[in-house]
Backbone bond lengths (Angstrom), bond angles and torsions (degrees), N, CA, C in turn:
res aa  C-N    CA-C-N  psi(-1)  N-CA   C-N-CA  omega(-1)  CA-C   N-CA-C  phi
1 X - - - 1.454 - - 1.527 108.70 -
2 X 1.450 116.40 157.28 1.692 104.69 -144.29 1.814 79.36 -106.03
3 X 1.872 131.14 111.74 1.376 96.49 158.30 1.122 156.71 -51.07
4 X 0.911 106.75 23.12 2.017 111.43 163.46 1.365 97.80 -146.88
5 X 1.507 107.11 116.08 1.214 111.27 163.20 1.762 127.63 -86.32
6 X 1.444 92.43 6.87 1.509 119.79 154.98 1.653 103.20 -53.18
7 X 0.965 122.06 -71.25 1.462 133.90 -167.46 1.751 109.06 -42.70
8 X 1.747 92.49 -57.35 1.624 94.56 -179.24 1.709 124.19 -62.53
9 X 1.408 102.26 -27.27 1.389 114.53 176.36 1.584 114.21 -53.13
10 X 1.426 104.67 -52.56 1.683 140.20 -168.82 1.795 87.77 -45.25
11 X 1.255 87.64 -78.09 1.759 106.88 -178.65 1.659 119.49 -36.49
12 X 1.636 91.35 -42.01 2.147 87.93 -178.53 1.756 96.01 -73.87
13 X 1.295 142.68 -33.71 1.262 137.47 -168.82 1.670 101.30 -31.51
14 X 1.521 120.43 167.05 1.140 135.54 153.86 1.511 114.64 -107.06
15 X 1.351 117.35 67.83 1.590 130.67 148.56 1.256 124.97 -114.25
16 X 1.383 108.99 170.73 1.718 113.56 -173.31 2.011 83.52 -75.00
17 X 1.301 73.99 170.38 1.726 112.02 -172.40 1.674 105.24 -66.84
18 X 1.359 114.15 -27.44 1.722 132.13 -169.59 1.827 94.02 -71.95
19 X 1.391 110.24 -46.70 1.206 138.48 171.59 1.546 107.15 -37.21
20 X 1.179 98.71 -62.12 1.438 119.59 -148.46 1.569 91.35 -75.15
21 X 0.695 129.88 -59.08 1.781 147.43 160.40 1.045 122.93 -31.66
22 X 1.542 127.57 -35.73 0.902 125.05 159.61 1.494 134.07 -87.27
23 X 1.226 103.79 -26.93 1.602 122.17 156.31 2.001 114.57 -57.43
24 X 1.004 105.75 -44.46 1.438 115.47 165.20 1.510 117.27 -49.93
25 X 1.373 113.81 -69.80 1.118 138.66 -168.77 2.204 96.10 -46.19
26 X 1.620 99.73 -53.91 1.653 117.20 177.34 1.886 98.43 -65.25
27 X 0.994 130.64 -28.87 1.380 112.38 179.71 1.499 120.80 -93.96
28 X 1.296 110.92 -10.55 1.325 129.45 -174.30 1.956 100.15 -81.51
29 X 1.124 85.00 -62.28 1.944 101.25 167.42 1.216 114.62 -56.72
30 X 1.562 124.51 -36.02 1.380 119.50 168.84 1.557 124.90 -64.98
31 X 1.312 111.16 -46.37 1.700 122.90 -153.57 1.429 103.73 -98.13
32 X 1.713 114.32 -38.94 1.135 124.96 -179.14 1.646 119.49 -113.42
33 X 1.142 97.32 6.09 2.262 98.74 179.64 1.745 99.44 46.53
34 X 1.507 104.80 45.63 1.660 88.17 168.63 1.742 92.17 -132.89
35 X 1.758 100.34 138.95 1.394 121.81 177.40 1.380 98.10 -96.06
36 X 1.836 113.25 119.52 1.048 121.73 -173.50 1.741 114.03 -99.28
37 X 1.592 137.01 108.21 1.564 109.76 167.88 1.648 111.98 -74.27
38 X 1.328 139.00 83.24 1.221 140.83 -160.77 1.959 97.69 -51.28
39 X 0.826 143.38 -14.85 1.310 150.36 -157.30 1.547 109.68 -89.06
40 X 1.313 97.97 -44.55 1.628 121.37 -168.66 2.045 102.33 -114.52
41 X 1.092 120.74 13.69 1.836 136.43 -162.70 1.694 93.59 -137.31
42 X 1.379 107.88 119.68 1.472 131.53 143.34 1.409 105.33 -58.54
43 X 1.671 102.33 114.36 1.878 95.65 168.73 1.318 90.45 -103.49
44 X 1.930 113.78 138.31 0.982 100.84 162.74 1.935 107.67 -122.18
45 X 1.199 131.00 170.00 1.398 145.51 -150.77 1.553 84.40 -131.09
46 X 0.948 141.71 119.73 1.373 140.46 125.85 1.441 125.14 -94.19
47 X 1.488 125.18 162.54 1.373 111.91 -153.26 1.895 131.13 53.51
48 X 1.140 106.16 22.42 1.155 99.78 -155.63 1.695 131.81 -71.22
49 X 1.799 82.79 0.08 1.672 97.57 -178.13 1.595 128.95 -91.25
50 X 2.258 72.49 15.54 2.128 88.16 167.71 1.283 117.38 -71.84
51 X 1.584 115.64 -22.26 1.263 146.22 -176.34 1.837 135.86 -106.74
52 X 1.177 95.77 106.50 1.742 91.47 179.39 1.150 139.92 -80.76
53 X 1.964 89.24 -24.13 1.092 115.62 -173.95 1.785 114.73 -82.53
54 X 1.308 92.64 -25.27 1.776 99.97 -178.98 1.769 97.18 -93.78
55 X 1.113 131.23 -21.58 1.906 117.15 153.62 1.157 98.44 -63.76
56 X 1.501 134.76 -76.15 1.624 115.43 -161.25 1.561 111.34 -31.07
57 X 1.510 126.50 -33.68 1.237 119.90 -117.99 1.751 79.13 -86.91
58 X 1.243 98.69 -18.65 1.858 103.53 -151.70 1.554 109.26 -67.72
59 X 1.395 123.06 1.02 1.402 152.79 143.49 1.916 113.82 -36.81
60 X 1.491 80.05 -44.85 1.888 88.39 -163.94 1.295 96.73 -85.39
61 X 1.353 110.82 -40.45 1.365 120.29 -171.07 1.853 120.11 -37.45
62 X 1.554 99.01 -71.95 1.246 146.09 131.33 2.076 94.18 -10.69
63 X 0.794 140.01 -88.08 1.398 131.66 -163.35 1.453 108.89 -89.04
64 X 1.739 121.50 10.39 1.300 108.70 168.18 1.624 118.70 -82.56
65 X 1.435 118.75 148.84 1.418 124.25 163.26 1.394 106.66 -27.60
66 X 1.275 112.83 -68.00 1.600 131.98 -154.43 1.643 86.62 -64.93
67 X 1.545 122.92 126.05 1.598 141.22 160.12 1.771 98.00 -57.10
68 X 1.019 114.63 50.57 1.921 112.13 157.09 1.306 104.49 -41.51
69 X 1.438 137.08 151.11 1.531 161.23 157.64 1.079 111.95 -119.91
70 X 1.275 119.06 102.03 1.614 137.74 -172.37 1.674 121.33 -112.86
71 X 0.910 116.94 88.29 1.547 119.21 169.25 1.614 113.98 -86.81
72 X 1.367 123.14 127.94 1.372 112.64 172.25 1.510 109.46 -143.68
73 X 1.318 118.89 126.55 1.834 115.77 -155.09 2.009 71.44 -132.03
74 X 1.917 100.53 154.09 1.198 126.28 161.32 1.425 115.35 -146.64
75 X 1.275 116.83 136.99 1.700 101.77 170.74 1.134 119.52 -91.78
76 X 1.666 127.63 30.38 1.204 137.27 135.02 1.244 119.42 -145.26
77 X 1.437 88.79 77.07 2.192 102.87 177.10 1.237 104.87 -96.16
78 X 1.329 130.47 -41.79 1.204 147.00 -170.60 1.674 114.64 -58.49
79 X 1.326 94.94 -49.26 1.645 95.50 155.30 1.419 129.95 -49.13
80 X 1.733 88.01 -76.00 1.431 105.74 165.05 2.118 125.77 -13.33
81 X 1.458 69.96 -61.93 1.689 84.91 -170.58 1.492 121.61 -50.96
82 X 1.677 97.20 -31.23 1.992 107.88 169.15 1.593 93.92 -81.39
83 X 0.487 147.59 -42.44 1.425 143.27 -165.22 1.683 127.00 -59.76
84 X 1.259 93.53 -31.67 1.593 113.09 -165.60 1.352 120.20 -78.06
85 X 1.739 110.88 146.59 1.335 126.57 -142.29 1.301 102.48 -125.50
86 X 1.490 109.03 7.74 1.571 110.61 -179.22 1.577 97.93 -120.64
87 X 0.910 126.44 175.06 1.581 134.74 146.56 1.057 159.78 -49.59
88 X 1.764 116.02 74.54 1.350 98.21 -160.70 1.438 133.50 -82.59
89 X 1.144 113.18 159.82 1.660 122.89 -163.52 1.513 108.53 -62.55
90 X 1.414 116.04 66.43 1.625 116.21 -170.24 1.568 94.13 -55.66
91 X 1.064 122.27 156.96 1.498 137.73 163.51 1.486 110.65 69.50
92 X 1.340 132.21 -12.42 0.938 138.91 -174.86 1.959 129.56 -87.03
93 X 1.465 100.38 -19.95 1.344 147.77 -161.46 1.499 129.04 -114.39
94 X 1.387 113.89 103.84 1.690 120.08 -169.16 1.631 90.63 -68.32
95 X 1.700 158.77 165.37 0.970 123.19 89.80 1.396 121.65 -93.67
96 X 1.719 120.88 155.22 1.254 99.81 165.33 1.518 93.13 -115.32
97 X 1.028 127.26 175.36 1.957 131.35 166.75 1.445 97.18 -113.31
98 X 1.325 100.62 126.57 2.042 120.41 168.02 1.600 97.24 -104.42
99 X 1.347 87.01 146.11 1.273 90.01 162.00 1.354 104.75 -172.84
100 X 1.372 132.73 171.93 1.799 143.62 -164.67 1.223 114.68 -105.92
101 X 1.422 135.30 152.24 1.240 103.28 -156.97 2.205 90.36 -123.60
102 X 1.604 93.11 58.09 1.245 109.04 152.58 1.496 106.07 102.57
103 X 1.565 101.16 9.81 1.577 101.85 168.70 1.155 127.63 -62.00
């Protein structure tokens, strides 16, 4: 579950991604007192397969000016990922699969 469900809200909106970033940037500063340079900052998403709307998004990400660095790991993405009712960002998207080797 993503702690701030601020974040997931942010993400279902219908604004551009510039939007979205900057609204981030204000909730991050709000909840947590941290000043983010998103340009020069790894965002990372964990859990992220609470959200469909923040995978689609990784599309925009991916075609913004601004060099964003996006990591997003779930321990049920893999599911998720057959499951999904939105669009995923074909071509846009590294995956790799981790996994333990039975620890």
């Amino acid at each position: 579950m993503f702690e701030s469900e601020n974040i997931v809200e942010l993400f279902e909106r219908k604004i551009s991604i510039i939007e979205k970033i900057k609204l981030l940037k204000v909730i991050l500063k709000s909840e947590r007192n941290i000043d983010i340079d998103f340009e020069n900052t790894v965002i990372f998403f964990d859990e992220v397969q609470e959200s469909e709307e923040i995978i689609s998004s990784l599309k925009y990400f991916n075609e913004s000016e601004v060099p964003y660095k996006i990591i997003c790991a779930g321990s049920l993405l893999g599911v998720k990922l057959k499951r999904m009712t939105k669009a995923f960002p074909v071509g846009k998207v590294d995956i790799i699969n981790m996994r333990t080797n039975g620890l």
